[in-house]
N, CA, C, O and CB atoms as a CASP TS submission, in Angstrom:
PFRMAT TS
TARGET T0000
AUTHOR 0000-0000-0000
METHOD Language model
MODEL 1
PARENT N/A
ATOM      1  N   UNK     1     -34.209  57.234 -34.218  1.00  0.00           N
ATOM      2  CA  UNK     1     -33.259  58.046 -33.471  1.00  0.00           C
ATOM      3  C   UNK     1     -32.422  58.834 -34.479  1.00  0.00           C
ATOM      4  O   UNK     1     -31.557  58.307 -35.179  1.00  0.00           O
ATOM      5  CB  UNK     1     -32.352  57.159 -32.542  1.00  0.00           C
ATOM      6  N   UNK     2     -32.649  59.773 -34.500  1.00  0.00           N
ATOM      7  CA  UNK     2     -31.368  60.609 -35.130  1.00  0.00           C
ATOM      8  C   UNK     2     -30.189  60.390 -35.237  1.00  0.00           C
ATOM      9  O   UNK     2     -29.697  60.016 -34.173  1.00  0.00           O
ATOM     10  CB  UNK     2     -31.146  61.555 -34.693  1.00  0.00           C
ATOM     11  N   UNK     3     -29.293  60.476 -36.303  1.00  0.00           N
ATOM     12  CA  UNK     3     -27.876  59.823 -36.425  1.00  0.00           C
ATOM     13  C   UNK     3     -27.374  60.962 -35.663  1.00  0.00           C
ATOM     14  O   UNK     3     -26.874  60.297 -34.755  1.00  0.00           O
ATOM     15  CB  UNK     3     -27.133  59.501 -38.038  1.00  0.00           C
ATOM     16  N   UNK     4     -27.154  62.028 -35.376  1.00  0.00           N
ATOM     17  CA  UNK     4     -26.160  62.787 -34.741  1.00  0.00           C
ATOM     18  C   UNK     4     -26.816  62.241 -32.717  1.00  0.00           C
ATOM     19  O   UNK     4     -26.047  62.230 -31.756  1.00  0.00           O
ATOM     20  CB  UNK     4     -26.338  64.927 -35.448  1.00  0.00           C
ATOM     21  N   UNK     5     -27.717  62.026 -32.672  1.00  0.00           N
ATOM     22  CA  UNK     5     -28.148  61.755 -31.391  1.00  0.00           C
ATOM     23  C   UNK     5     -27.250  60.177 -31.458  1.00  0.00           C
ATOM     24  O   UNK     5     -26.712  59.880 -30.391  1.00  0.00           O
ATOM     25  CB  UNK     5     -30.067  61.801 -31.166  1.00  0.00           C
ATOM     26  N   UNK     6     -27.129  59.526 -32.216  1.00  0.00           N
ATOM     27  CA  UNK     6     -26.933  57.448 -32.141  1.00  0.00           C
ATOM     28  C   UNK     6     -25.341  58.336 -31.998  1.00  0.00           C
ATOM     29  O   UNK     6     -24.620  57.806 -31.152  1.00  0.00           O
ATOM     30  CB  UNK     6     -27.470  55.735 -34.206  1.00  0.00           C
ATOM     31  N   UNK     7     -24.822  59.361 -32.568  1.00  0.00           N
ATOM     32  CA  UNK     7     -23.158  59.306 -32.945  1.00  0.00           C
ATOM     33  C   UNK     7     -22.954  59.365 -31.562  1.00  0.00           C
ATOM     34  O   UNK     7     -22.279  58.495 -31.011  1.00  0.00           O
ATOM     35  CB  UNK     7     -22.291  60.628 -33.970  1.00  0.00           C
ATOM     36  N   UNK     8     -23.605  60.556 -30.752  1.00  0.00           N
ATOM     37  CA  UNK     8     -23.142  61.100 -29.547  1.00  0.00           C
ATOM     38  C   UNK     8     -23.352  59.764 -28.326  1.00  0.00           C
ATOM     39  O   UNK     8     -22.806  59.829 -27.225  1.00  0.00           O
ATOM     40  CB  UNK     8     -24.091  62.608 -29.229  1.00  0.00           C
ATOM     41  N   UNK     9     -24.231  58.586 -28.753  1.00  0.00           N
ATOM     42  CA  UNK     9     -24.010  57.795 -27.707  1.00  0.00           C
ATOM     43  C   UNK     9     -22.892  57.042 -27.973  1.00  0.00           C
ATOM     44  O   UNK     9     -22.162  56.511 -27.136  1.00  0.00           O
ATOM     45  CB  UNK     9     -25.072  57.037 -27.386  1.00  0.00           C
ATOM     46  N   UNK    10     -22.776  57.013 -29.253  1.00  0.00           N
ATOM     47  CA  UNK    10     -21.586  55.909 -29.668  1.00  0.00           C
ATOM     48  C   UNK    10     -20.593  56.556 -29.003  1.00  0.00           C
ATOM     49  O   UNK    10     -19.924  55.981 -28.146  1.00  0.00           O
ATOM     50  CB  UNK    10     -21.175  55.633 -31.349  1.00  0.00           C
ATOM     51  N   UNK    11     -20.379  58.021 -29.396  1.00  0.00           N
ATOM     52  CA  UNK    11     -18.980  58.036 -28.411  1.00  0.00           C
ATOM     53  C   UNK    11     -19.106  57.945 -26.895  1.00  0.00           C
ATOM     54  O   UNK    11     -18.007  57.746 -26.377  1.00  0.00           O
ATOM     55  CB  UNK    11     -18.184  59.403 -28.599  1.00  0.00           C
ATOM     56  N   UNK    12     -19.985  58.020 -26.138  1.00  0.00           N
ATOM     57  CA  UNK    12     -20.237  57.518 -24.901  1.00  0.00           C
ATOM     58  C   UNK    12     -19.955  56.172 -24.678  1.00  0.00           C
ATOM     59  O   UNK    12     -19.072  55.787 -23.911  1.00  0.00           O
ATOM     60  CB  UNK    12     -21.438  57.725 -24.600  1.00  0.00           C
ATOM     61  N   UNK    13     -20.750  55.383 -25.388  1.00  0.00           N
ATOM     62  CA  UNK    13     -20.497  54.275 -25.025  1.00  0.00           C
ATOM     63  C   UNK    13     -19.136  53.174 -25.309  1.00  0.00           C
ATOM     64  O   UNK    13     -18.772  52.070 -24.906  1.00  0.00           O
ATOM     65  CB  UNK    13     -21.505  53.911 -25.381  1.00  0.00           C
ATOM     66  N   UNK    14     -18.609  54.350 -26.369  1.00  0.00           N
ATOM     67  CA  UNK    14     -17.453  53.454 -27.083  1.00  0.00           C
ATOM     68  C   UNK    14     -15.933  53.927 -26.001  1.00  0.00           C
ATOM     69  O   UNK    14     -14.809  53.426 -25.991  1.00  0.00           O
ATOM     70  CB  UNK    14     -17.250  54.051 -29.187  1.00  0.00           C
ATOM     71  N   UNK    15     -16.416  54.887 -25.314  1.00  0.00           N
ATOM     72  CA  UNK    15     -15.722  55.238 -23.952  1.00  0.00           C
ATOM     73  C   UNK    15     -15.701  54.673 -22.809  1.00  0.00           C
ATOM     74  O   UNK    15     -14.733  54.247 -22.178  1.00  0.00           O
ATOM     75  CB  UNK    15     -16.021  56.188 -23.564  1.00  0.00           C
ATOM     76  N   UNK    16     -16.894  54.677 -22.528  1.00  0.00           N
ATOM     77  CA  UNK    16     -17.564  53.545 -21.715  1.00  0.00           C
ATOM     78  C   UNK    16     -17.212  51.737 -21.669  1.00  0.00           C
ATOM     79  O   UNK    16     -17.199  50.903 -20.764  1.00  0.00           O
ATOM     80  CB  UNK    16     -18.962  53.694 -22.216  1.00  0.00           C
ATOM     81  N   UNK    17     -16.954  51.695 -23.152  1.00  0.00           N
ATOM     82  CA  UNK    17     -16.482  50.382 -23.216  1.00  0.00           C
ATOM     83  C   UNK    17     -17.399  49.384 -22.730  1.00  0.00           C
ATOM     84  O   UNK    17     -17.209  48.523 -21.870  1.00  0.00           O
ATOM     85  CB  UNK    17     -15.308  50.276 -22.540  1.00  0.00           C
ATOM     86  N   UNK    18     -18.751  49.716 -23.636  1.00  0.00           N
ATOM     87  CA  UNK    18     -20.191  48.686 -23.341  1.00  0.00           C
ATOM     88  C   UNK    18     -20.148  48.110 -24.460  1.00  0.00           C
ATOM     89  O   UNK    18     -20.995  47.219 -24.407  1.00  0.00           O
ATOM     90  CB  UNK    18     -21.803  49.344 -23.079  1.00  0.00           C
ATOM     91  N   UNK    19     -19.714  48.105 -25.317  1.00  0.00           N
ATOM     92  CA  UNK    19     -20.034  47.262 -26.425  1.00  0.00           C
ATOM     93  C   UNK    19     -19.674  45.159 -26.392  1.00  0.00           C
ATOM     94  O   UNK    19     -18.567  44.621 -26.365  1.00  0.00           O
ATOM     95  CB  UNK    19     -19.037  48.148 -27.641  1.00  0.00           C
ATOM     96  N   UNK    20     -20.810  44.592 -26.407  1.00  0.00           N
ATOM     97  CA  UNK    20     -20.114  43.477 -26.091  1.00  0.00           C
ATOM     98  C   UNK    20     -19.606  42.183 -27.564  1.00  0.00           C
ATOM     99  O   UNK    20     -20.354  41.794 -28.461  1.00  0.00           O
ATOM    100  CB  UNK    20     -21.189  42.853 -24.922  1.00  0.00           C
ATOM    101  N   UNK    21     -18.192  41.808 -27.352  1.00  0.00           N
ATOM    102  CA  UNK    21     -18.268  40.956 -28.694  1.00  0.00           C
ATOM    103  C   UNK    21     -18.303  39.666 -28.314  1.00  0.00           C
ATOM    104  O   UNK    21     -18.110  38.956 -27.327  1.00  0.00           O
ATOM    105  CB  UNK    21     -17.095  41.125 -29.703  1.00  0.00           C
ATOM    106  N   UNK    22     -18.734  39.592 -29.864  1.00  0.00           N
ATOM    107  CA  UNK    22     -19.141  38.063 -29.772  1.00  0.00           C
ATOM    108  C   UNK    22     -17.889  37.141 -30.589  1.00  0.00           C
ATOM    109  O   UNK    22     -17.275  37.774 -31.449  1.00  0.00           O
ATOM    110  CB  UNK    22     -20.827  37.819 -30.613  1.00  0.00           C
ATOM    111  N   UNK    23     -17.611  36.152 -30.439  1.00  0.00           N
ATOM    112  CA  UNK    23     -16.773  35.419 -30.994  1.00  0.00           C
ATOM    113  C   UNK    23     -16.953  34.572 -31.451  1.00  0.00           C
ATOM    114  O   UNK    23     -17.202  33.606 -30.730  1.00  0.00           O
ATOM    115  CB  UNK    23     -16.122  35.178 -30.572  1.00  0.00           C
ATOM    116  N   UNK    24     -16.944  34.374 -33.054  1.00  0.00           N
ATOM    117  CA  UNK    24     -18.165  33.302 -33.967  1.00  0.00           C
ATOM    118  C   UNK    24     -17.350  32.596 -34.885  1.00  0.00           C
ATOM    119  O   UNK    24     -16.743  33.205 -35.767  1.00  0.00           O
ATOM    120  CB  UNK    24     -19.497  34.163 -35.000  1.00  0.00           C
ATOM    121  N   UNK    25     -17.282  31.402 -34.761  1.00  0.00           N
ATOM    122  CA  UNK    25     -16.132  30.254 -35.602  1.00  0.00           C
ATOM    123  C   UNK    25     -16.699  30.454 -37.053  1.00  0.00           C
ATOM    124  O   UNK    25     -17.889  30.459 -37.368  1.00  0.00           O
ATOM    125  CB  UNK    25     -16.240  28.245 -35.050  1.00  0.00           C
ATOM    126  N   UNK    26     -15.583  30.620 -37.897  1.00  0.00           N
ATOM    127  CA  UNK    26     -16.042  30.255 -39.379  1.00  0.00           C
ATOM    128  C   UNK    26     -15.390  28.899 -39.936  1.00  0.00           C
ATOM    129  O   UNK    26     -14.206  28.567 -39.884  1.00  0.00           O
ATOM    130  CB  UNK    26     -15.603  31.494 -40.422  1.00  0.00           C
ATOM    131  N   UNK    27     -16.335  28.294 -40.411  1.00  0.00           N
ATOM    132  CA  UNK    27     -16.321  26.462 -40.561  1.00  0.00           C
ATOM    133  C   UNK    27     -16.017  26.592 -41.923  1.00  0.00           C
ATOM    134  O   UNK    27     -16.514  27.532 -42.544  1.00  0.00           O
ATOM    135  CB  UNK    27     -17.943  25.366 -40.235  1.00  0.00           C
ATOM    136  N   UNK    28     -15.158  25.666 -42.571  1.00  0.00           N
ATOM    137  CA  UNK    28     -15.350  25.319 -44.123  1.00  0.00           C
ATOM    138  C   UNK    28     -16.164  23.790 -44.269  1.00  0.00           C
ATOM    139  O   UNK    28     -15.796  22.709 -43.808  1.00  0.00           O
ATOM    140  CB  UNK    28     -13.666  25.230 -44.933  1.00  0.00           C
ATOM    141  N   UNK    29     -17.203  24.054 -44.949  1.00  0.00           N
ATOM    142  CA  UNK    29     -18.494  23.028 -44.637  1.00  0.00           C
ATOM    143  C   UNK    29     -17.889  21.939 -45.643  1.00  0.00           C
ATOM    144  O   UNK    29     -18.180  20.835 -45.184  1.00  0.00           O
ATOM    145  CB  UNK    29     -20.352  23.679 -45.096  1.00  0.00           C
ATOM    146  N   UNK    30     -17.254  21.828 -46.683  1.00  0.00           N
ATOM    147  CA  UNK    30     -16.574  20.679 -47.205  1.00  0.00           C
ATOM    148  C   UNK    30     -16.080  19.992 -46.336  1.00  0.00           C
ATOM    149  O   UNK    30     -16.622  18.944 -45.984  1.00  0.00           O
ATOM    150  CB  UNK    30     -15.664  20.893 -48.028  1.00  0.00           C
ATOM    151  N   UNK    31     -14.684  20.532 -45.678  1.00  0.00           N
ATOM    152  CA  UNK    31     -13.545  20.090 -44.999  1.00  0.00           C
ATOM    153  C   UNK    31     -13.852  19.706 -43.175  1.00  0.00           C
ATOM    154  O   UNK    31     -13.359  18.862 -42.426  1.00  0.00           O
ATOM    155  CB  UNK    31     -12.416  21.380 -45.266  1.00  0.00           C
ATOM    156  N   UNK    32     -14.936  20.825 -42.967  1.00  0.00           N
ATOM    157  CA  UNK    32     -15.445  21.078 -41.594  1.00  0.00           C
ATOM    158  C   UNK    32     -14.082  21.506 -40.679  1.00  0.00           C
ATOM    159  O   UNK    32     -13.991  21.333 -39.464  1.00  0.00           O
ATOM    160  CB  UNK    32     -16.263  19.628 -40.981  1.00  0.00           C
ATOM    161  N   UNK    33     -13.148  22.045 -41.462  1.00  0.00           N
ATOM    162  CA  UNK    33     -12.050  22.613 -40.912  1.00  0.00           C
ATOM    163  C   UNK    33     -12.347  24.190 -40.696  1.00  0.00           C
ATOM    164  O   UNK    33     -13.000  24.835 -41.516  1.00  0.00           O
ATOM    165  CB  UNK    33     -10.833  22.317 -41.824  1.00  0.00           C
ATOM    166  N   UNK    34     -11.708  24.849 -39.301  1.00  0.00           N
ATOM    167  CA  UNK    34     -12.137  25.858 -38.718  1.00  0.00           C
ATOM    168  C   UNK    34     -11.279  27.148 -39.578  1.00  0.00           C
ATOM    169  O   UNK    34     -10.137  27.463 -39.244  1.00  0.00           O
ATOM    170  CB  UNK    34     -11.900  25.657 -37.095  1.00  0.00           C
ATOM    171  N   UNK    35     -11.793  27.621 -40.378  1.00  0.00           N
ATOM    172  CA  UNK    35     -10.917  29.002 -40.674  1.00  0.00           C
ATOM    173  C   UNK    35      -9.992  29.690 -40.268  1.00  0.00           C
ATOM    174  O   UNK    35      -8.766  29.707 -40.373  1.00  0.00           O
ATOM    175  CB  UNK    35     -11.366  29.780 -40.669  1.00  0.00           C
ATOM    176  N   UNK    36     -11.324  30.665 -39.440  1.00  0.00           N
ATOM    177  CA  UNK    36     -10.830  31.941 -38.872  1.00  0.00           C
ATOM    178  C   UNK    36     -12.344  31.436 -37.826  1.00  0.00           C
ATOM    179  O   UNK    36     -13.165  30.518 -37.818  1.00  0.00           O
ATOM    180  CB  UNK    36     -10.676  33.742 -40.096  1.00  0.00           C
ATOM    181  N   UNK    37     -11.936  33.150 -36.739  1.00  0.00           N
ATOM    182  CA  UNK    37     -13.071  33.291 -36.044  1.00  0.00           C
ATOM    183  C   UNK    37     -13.045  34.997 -36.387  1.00  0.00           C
ATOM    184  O   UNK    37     -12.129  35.660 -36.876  1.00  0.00           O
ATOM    185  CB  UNK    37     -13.011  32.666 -34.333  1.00  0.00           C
ATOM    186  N   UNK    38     -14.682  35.513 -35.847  1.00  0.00           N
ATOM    187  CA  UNK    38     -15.157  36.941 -36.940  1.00  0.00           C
ATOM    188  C   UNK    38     -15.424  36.805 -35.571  1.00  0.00           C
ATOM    189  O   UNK    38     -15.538  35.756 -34.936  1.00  0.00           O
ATOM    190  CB  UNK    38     -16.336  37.276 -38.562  1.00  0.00           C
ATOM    191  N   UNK    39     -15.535  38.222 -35.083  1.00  0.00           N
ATOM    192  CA  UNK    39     -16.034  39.034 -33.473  1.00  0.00           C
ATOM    193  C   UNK    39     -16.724  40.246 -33.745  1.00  0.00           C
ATOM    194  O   UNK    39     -16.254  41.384 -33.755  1.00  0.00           O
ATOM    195  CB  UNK    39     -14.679  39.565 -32.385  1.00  0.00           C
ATOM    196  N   UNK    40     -18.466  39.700 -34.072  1.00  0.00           N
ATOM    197  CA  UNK    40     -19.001  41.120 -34.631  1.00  0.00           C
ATOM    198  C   UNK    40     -19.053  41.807 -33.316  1.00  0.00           C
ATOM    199  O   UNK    40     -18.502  41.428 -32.282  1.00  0.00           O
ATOM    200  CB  UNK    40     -20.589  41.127 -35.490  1.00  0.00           C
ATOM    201  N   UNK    41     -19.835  42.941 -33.497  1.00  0.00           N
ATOM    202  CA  UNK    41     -19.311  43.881 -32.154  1.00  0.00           C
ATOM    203  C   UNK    41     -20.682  44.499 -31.729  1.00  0.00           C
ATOM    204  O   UNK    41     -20.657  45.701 -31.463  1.00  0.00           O
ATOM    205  CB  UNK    41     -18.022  45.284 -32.562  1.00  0.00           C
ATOM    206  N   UNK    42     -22.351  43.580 -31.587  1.00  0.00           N
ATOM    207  CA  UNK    42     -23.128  44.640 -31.166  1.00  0.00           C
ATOM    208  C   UNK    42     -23.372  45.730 -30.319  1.00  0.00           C
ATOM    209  O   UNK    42     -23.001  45.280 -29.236  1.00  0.00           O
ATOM    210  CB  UNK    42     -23.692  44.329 -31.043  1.00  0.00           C
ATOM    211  N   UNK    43     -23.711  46.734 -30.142  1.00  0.00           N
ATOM    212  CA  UNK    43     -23.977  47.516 -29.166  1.00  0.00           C
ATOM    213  C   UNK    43     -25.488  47.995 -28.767  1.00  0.00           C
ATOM    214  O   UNK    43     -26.285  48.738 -29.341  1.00  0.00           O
ATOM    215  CB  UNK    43     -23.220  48.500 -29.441  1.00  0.00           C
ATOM    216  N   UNK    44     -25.559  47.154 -27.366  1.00  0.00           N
ATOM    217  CA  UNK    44     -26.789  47.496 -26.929  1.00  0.00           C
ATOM    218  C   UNK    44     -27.474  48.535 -26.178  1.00  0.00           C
ATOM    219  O   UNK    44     -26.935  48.883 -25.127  1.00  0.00           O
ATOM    220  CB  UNK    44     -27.003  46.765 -26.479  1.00  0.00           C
ATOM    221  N   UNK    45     -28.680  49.157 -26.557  1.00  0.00           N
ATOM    222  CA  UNK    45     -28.993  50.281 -26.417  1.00  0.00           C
ATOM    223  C   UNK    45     -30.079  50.174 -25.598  1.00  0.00           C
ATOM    224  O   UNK    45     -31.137  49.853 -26.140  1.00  0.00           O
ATOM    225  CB  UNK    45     -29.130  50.916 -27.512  1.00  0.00           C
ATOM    226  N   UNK    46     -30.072  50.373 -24.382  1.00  0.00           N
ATOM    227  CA  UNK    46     -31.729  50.768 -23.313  1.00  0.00           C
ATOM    228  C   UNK    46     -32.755  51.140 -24.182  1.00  0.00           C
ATOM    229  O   UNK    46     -33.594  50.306 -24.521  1.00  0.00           O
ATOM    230  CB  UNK    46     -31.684  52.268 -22.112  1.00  0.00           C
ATOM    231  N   UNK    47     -32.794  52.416 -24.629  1.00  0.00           N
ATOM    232  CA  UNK    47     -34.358  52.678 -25.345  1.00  0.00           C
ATOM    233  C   UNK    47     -34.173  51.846 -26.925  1.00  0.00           C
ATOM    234  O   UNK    47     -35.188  52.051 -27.591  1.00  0.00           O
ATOM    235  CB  UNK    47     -34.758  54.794 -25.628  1.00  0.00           C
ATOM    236  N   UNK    48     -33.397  51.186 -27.494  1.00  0.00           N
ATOM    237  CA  UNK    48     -33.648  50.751 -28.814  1.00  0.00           C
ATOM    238  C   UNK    48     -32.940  49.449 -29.267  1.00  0.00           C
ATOM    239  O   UNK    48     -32.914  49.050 -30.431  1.00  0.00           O
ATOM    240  CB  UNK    48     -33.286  51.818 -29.688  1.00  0.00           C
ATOM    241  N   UNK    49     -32.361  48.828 -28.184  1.00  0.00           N
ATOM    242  CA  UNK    49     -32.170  47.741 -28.147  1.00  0.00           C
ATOM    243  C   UNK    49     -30.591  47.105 -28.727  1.00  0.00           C
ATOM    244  O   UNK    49     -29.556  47.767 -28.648  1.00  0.00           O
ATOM    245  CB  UNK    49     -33.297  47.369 -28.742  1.00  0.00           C
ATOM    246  N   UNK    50     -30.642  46.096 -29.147  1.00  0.00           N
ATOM    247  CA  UNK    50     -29.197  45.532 -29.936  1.00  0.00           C
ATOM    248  C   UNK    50     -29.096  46.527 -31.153  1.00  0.00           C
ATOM    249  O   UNK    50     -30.088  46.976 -31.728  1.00  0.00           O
ATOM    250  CB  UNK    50     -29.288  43.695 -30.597  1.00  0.00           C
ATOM    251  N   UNK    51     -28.007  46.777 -31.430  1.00  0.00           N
ATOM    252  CA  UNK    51     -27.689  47.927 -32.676  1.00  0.00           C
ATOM    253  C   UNK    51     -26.821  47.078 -32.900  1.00  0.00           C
ATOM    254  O   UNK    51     -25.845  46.957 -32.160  1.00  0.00           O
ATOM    255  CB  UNK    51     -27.212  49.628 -32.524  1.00  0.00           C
ATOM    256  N   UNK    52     -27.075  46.117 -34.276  1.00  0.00           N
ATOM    257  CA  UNK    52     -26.017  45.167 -35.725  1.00  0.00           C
ATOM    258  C   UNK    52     -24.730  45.984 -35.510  1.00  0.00           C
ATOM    259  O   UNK    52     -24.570  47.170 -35.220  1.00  0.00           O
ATOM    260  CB  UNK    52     -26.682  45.405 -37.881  1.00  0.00           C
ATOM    261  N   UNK    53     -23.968  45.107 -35.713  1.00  0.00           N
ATOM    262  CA  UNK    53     -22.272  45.684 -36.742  1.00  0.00           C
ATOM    263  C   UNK    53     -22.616  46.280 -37.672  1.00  0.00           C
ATOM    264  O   UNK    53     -22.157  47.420 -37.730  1.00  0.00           O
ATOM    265  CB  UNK    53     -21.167  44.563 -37.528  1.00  0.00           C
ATOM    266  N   UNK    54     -23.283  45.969 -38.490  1.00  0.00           N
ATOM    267  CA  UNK    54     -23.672  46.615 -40.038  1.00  0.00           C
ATOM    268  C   UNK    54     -24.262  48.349 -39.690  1.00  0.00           C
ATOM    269  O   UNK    54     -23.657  49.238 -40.289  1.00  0.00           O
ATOM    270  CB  UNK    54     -25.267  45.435 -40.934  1.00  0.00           C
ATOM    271  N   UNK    55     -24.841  48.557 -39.212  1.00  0.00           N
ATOM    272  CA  UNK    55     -24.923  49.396 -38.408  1.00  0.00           C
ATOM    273  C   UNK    55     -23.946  50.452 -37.696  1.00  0.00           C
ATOM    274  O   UNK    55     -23.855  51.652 -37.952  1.00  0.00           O
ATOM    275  CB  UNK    55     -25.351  48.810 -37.809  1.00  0.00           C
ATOM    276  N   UNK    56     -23.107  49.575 -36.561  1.00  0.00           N
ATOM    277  CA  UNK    56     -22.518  50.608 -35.695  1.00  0.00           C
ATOM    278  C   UNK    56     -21.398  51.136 -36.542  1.00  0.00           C
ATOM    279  O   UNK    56     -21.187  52.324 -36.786  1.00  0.00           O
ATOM    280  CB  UNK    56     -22.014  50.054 -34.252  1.00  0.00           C
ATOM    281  N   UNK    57     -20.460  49.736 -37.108  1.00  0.00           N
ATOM    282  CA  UNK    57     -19.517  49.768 -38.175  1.00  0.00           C
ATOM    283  C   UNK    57     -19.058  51.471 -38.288  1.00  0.00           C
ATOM    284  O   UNK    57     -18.546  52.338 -37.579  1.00  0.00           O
ATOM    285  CB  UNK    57     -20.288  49.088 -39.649  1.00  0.00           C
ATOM    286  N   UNK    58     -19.776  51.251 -40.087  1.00  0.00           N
ATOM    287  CA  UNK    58     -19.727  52.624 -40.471  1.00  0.00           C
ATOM    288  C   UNK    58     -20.207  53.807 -39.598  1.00  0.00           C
ATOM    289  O   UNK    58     -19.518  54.826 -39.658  1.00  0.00           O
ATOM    290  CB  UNK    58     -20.403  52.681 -41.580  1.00  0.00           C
ATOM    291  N   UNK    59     -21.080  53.812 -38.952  1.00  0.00           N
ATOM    292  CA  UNK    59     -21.074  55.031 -37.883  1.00  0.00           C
ATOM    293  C   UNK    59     -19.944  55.052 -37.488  1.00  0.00           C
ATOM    294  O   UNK    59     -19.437  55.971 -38.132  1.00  0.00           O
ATOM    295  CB  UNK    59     -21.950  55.009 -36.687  1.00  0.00           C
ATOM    296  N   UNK    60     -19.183  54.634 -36.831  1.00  0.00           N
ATOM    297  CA  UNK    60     -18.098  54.209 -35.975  1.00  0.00           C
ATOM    298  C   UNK    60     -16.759  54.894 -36.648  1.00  0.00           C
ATOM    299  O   UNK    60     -15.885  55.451 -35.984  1.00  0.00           O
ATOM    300  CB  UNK    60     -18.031  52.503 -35.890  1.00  0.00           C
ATOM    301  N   UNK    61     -16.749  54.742 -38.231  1.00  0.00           N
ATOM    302  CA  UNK    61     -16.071  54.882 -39.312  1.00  0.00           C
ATOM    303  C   UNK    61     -16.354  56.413 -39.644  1.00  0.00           C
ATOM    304  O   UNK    61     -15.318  57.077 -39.657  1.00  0.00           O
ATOM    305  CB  UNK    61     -16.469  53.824 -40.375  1.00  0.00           C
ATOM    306  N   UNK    62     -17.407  57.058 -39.889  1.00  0.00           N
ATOM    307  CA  UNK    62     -17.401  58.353 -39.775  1.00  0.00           C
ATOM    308  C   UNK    62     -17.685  59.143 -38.840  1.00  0.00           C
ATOM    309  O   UNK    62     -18.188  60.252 -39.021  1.00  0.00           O
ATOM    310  CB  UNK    62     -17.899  58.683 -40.433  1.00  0.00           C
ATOM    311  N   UNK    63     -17.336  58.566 -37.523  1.00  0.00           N
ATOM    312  CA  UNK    63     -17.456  59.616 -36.609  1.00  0.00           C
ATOM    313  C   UNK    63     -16.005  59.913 -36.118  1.00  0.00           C
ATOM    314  O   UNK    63     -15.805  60.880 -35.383  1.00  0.00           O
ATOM    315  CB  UNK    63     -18.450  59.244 -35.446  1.00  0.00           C
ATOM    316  N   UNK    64     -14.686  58.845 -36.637  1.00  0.00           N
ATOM    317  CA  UNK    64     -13.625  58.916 -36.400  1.00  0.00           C
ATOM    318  C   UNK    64     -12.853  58.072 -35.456  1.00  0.00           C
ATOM    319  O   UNK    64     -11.691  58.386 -35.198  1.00  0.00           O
ATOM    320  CB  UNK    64     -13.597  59.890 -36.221  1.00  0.00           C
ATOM    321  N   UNK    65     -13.285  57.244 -35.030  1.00  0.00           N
ATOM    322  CA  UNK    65     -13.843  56.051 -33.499  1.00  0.00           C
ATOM    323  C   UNK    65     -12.643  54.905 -34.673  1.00  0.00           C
ATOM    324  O   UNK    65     -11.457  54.604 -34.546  1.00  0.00           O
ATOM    325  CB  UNK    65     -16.645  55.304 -33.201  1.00  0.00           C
ATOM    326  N   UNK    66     -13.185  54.720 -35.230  1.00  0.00           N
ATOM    327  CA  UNK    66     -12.125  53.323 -35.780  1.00  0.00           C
ATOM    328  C   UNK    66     -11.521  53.889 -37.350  1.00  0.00           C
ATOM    329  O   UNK    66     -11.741  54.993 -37.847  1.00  0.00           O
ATOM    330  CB  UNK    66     -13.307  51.448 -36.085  1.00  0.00           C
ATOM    331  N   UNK    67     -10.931  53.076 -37.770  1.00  0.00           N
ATOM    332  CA  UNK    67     -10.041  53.346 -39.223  1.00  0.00           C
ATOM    333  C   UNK    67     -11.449  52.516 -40.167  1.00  0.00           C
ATOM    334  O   UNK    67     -12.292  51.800 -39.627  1.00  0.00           O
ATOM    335  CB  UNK    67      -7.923  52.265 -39.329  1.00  0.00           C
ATOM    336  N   UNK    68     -11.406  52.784 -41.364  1.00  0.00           N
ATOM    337  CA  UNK    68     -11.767  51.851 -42.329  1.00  0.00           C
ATOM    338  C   UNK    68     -11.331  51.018 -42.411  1.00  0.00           C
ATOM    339  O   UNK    68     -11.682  50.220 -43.280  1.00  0.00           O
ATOM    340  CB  UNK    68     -11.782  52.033 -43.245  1.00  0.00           C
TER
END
């Protein structure tokens, strides 16, 4: 898919407010004491499926959608 075609859904969908997060415990495996929790943010796409954080992230970041 073309990045200017993925930008123009992102801002659709980031309007739309489809993106679903996930909410994922971070463990310290010594202590087994709970950190923090990390909420990656996939966004799923009809013709191409789950689109990673790693991924939407920086798109997201240069299309003007979130801060760095």
């Amino acid at each position: 898919m073309p990045r200017r075609a993925l930008e123009n859904d992102l801002r659709r969908a980031w309007a739309a407010q489809e993106f679903e997060p996930f909410f994922q415990p971070l463990v310290e495996v010594g202590t087994r004491r709970l950190t923090c929790f990390v909420a990656p943010l996939p966004w799923r796409l009809p013709e191409r499926g789950l689109v990673q954080p790693d991924d939407v992230i920086p798109l997201t970041e240069e299309a003007g959608l979130i801060l760095p």
